[in-house]
C-alpha positions as CSV (number, residue, x, y, z in Angstrom):
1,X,-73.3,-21.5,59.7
2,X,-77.0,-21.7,59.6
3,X,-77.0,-23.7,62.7
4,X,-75.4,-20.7,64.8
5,X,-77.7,-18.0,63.6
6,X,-80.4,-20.6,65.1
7,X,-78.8,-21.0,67.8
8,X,-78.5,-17.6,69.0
9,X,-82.3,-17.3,68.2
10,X,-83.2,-19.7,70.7
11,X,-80.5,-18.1,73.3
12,X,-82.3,-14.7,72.9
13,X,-85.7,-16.3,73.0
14,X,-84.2,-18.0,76.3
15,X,-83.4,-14.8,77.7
16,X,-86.0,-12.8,76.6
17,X,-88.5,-15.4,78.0
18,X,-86.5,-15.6,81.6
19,X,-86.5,-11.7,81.7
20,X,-90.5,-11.9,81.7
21,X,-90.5,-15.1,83.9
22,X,-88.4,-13.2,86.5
23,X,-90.2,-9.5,86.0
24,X,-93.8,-11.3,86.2
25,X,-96.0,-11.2,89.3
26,X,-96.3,-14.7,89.9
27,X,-94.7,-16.5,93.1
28,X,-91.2,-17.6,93.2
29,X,-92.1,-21.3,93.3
30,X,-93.6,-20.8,90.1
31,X,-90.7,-18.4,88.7
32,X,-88.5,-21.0,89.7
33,X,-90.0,-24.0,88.2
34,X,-91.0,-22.0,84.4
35,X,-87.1,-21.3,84.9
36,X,-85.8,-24.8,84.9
37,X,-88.2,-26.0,82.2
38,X,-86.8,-23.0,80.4
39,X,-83.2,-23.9,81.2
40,X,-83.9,-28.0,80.7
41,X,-86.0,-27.5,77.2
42,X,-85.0,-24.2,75.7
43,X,-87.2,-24.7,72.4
44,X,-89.9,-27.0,74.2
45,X,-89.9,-24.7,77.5
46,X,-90.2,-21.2,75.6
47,X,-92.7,-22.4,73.6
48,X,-94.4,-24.2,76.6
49,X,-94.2,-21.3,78.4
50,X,-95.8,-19.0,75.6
51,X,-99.0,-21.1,75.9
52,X,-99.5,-21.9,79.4
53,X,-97.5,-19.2,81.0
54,X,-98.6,-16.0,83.0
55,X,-100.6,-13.3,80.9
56,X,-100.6,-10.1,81.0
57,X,-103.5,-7.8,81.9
58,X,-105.9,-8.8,78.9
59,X,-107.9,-11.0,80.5
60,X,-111.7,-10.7,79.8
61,X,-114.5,-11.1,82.4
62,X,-118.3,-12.0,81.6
């Protein structure tokens, strides 16, 4: 049982992360490829994309 409720964790982190992926302002090409990691490696590629992918409007210049 335990291994379900995981499971639909990681499919709502999947789809949560794609909805931000696709609603981001970044270019297809780069939509496209944070999809298939996303798709390919749904733990690795969420979490990848958490670290390294687009930001929002926080960004501080000196």
């Amino acid at each position: 049982m335990e291994y379900g409720i995981i499971g639909l964790l990681v499919l709502a982190l999947n789809i949560w992360a794609l909805f931000n992926v696709w609603t981001s302002g970044s270019s297809i090409a780069a939509k496209l490829i944070w999809s298939i990691v996303i798709f390919a490696l749904p733990v690795i590629g969420v979490v990848l994309w958490l670290v390294f992918g687009p930001r929002g409007g926080s960004a501080v210049t000196a």
